[in-house]
C-alpha positions as CSV (number, residue, x, y, z in Angstrom):
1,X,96.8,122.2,-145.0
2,X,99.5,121.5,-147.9
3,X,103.2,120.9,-146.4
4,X,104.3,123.7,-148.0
5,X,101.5,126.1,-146.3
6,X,102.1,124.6,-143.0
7,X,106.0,124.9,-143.3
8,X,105.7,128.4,-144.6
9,X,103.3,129.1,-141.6
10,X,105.9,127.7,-139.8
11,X,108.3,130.7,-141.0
12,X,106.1,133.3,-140.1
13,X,105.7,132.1,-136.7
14,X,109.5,132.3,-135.9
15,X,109.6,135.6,-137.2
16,X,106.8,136.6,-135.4
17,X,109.2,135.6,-131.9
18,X,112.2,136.9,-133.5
19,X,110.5,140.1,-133.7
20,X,109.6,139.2,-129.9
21,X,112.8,138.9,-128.9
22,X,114.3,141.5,-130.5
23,X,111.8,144.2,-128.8
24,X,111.1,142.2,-125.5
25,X,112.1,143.2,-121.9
26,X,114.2,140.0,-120.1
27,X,111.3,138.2,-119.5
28,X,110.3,138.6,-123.3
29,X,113.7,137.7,-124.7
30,X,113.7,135.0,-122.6
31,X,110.1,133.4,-123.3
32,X,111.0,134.5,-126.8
33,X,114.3,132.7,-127.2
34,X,112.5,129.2,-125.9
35,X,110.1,129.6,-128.5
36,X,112.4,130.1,-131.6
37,X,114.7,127.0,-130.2
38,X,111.1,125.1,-130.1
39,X,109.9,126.0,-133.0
40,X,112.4,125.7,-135.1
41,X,113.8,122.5,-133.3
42,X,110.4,121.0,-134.2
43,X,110.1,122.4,-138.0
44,X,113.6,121.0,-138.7
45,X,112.6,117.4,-137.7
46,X,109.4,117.2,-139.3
47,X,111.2,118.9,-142.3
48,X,114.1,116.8,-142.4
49,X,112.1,113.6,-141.8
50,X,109.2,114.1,-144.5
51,X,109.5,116.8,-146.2
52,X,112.8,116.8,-148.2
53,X,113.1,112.9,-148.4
54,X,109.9,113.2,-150.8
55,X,111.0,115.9,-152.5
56,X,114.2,114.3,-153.3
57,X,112.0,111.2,-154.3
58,X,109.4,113.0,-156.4
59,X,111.0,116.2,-157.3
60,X,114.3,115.1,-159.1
61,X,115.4,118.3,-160.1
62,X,115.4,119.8,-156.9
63,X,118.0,117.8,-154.7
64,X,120.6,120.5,-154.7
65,X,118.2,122.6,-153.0
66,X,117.4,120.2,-150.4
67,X,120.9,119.2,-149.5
68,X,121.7,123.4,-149.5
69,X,118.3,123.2,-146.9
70,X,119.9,120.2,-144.9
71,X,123.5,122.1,-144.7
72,X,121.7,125.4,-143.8
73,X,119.7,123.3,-140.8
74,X,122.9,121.9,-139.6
75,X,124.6,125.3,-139.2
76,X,121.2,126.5,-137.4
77,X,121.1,123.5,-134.9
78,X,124.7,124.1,-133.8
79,X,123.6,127.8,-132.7
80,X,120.3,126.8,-131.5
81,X,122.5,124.3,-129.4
82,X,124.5,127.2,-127.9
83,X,121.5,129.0,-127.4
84,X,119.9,126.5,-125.6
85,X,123.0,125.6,-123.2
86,X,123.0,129.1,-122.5
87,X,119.0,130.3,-122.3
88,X,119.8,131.8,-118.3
89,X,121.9,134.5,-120.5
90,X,119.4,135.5,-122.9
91,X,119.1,138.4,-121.4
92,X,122.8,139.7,-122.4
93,X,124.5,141.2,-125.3
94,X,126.7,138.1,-126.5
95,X,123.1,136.2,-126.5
96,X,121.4,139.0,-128.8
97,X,124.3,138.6,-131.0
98,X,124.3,134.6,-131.6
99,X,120.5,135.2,-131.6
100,X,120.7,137.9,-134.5
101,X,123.3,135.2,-136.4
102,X,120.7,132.3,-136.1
103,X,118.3,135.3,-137.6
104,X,120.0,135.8,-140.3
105,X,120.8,132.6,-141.3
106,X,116.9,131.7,-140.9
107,X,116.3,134.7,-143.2
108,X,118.5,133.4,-145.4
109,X,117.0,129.8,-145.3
110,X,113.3,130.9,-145.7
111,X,114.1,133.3,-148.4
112,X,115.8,130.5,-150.7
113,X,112.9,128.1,-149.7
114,X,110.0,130.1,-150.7
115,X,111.4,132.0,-153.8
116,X,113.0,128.9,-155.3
117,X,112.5,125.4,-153.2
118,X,108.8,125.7,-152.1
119,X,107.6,127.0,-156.1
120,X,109.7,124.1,-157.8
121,X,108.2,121.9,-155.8
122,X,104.7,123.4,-156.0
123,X,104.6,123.4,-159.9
124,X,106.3,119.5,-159.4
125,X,103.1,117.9,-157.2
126,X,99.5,117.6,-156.6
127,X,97.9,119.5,-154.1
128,X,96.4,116.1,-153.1
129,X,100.0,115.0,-152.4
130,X,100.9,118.2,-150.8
131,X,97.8,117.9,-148.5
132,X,99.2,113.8,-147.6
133,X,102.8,115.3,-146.8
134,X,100.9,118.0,-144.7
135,X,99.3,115.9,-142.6
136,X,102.2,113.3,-141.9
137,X,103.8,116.5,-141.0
138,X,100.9,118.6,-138.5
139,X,100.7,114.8,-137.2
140,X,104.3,114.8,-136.5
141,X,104.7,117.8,-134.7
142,X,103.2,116.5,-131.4
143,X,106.1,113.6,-131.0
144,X,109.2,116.3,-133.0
145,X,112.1,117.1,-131.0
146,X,111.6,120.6,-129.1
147,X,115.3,121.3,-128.8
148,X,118.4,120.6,-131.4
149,X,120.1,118.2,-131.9
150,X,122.9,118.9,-134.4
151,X,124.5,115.5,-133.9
152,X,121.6,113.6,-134.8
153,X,122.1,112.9,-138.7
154,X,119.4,114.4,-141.4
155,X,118.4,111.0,-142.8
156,X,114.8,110.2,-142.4
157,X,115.4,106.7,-140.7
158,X,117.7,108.3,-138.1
159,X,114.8,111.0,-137.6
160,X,112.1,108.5,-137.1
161,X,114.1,107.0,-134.9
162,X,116.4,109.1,-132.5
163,X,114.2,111.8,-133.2
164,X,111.6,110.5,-131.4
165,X,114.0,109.1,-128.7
166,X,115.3,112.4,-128.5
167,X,111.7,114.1,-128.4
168,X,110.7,112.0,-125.2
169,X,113.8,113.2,-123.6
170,X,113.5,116.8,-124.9
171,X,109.4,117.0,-123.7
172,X,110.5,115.4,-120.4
173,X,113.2,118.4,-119.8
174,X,110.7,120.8,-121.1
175,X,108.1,119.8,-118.3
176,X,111.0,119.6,-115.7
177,X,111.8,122.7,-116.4
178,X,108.5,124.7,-117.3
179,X,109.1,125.7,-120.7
180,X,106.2,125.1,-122.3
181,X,104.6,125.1,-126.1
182,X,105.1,129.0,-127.2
């Protein structure tokens, strides 16, 4: 799978739990809260790490977008943070409402991505190098962080590094605690 099908996969599948959450009983809203701080905690890392270093690299003209991207994944970590620290409240109002705020701001993200980012970048490479960025990122996914960390800097060393520090940590809490892959 090319990176930009498995990132745009990747979209659909945290729609697919905001959609969750948004319709779930507490148990649902609950499960489906874990999930988007998962899933999105993983997608940012492998995004931020492979991703939009190479396209910065190969794809010249479309650096603004990627620093827009980086900026948009900050503000999303900081209320995927909250959302975390707070995951016993899911069930309340002032949770649906920091949970609809990260919604839009995903919306927002994905929307710019795959109308402009994902077809500049499409036209720009091979498939063949789209398939190799792919598969550094499906491998990558098994040792990503599962839960944001908005002071760990969007710089690919930092990632390799404290990103997997951080993912040994986060998988250890995860098992700790029972929340498992969604």
């Amino acid at each position: 799978m090319d990176a930009i099908e498995l990132l745009t996969r990747d979209h659909r599948a945290v729609e697919e739990l905001f959609s969750q959450f948004d319709g779930g009983d507490d148990e649902t809203r609950r499960s489906a809260a874990e999930g988007v701080i998962r899933e999105l905690s993983i997608h940012a890392a492998i995004e931020e790490e492979f991703f939009y270093p190479m396209v910065k690299k190969e794809v010249p003209d479309a650096a603004g977008m990627v620093d827009h991207g980086i900026e948009e994944h900050q503000e999303a970590k900081q209320v995927l943070a909250k959302l975390d620290e707070t995951i016993d409240k899911s069930h309340t109002k002032a949770y649906a409402e920091k949970m609809q705020r990260l919604q839009k701001l995903i919306a927002d993200h994905v929307e710019e991505e795959e109308k402009e980012l994902f077809p500049t970048v499409r036209e720009a490479l091979t498939k063949t190098r789209l398939n190799e960025v792919g598969t550094l990122m499906n491998k990558a996914k098994a040792a990503a962080p599962t839960r944001p960390h908005p002071n760990v800097p969007a710089n690919p060393a930092v990632q390799a590094v404290a990103g997997k520090a951080a993912a040994v940590v986060d998988r250890m809490r995860d098992a700790v605690s029972g929340r498992g892959e969604s």
